[in-house]
Steps between C-alpha positions, in 0.01 A plus 500: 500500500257227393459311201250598255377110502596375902362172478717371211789704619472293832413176350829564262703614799386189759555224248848659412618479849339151566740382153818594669416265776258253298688506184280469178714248380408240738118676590241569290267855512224625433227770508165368622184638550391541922290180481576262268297275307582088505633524160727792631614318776585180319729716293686594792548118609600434165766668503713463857648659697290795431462880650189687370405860596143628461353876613342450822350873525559862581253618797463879550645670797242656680670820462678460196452859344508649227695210320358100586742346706503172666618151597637358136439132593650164352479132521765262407454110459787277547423179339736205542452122397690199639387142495617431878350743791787596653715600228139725396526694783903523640655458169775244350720427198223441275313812547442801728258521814197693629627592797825607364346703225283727680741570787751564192201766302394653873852610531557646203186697511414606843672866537604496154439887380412538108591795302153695445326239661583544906596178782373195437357323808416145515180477662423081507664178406294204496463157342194516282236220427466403112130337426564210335866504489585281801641233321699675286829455689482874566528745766375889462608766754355867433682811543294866602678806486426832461671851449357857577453668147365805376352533150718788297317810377445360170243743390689828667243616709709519828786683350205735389424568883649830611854409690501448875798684639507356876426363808623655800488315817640666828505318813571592845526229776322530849689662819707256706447503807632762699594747206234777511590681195491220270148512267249230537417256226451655167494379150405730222456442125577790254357464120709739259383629195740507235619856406506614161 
């Protein structure tokens, strides 16, 4: 079953899973929008370490249906600041790393299945360039993922849709070789009509 709203359901669900790992006590979040403005962005150096989520899109399936269904896509920026190099990207006592971070938020993602949403699958990790930004003592990595999700029949018009009893499938494999009274190849589909 599907939420009624599966973007905010997932965005709710992904940074949940990210806290247990990335605690909010120690990590900042936030909801941004896809691209972000400067004035967005400084926010998010602001206030370090920082994980923000944003809505990446929901592309139709080709063949979705009768209900739209697609890829529910994410992106997640990890946004860490450290005033020596190293320490920004491996980590150290006096704050946590890129590199370290996203391997931390790939693992808790990637296969992680949410309840009316479906499996999450992390689809890139990357660092990420910040315009203006490079002397900032910061370092940005960016997070894709994605989860197969089907939009609910909000409006009822597929439960309207006379029932589909079954699909009947019989197959029969090919003759070995040697055994003449085995059948040759056959496959045959069977649609049945529900029966008052």
């Amino acid at each position: 079953m599907s939420q009624i709203d599966p973007v905010s359901a997932m965005i709710d669900a992904t940074r949940t899973a990210l806290q247990e790992h990335l605690p909010a006590r120690r990590w900042h979040y936030s909801e941004q929008s896809d691209t972000m403005s400067e004035a967005q962005f400084r926010e998010l150096i602001n206030r370090c370490p920082h994980v923000a989520i944003a809505w990446a899109g929901w592309p139709a399936e080709a063949r979705a249906g009768k209900r739209y269904a697609g890829r529910l896509a994410l992106r997640i920026w990890i946004v860490v600041k450290h005033t020596h190099l190293t320490g920004r990207f491996r980590g150290d006592a006096a704050g946590p790393g890129l590199y370290p971070a996203m391997a931390t938020a790939i693992a808790a993602l990637h296969g992680l299945t949410l309840d009316g949403i479906g499996t999450l699958s992390v689809t890139s990790a990357a660092p990420a360039f910040a315009q203006g930004f490079l002397d900032n003592n910061i370092a940005v990595g960016l997070i894709e993922l994605s989860a197969p999700v089907h939009m609910p029949d909000v409006l009822g018009a597929v439960d309207a849709l006379p029932p589909f009893a079954g699909l009947d499938v019989d197959w029969e494999l090919a003759r070995k070789e040697g055994n003449a009274e085995a059948p040759d190849a056959l496959d045959e589909i069977t649609l049945n009509e529900e029966e008052d």
